[in-house]
C-alpha positions as CSV (number, residue, x, y, z in Angstrom):
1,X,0.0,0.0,0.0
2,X,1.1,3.6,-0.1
3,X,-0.2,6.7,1.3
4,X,-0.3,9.8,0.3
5,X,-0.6,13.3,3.1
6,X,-1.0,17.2,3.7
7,X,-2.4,19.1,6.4
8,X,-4.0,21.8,4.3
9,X,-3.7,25.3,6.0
10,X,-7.3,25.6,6.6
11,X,-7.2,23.4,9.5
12,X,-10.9,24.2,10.8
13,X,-12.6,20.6,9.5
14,X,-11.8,17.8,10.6
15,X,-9.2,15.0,9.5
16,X,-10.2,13.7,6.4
17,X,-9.5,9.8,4.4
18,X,-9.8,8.4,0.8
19,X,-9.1,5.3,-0.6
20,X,-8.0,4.5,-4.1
21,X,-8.7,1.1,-4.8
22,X,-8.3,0.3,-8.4
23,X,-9.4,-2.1,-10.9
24,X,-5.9,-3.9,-10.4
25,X,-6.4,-5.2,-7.0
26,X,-9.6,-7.5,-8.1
27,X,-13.4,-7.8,-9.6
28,X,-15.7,-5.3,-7.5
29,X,-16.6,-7.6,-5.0
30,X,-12.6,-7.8,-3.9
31,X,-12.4,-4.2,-4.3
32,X,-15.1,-3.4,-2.0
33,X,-14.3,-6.1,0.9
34,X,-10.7,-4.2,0.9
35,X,-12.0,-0.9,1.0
36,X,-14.7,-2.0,3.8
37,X,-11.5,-2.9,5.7
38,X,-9.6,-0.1,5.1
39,X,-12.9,2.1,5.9
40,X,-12.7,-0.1,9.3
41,X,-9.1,0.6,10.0
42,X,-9.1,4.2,9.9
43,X,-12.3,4.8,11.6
44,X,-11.0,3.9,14.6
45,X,-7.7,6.0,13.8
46,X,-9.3,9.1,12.8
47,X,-9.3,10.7,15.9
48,X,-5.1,10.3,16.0
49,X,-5.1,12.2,12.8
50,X,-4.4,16.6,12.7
51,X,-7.1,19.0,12.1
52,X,-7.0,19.6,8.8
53,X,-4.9,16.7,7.6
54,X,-5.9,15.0,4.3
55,X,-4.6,11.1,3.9
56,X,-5.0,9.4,0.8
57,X,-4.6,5.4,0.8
58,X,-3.5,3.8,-2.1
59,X,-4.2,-0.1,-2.2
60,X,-2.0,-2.4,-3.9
61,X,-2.9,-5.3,-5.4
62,X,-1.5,-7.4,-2.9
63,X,-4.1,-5.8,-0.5
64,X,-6.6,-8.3,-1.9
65,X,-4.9,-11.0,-0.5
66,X,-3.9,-9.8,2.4
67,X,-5.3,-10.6,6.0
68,X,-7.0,-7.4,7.8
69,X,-4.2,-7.6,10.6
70,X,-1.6,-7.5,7.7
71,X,-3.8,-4.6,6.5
72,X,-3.9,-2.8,9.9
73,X,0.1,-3.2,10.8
74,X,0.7,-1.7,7.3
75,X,-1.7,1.2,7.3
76,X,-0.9,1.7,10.9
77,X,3.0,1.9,9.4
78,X,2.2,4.6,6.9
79,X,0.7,6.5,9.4
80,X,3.3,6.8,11.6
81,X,5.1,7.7,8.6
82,X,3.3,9.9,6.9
83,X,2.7,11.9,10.7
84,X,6.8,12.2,10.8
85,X,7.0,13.7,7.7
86,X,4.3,16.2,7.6
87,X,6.2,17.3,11.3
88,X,9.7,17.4,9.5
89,X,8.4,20.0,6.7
90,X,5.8,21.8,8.7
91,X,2.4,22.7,7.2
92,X,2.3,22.7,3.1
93,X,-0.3,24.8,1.3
């Protein structure tokens, strides 16, 4: 997976997500069971993200066969990384 940040500058709404889940990672019914899981995963996350901050997850195609604790660790991973790097170049407009 990859992921994708930026706190925009207007930082009075709340943390927003999107998924991009393309044709590559499976028929619909694949594609919607991994975005239902990725919809799962950052609900619970959402709260741990800046005012403001947009994050964009990209799915793989290896999402499809992944198990939703692989998917959790990983998106838990970019995260953290995504968080250190917004912090390292400040606020981007």
């Amino acid at each position: 997976m990859m992921a994708h940040s930026l706190i925009d500058s207007d930082d009075s709404h709340a943390a927003r997500v999107g998924f991009i889940v393309s044709k590559a990672v499976g028929n619909a019914v694949v594609r919607n069971r991994v975005k239902r899981r990725l919809r799962e995963i950052m609900r619970v996350r959402l709260d741990s993200l800046a005012p403001g901050a947009l994050f964009v997850v990209r799915a793989l195609p290896q999402a499809a066969e992944a198990e939703f604790a692989q998917l959790e660790s990983e998106v838990t991973m970019l995260m953290d990384k995504a968080q250190k790097k917004l912090e390292s170049r400040g606020r981007r407009t």
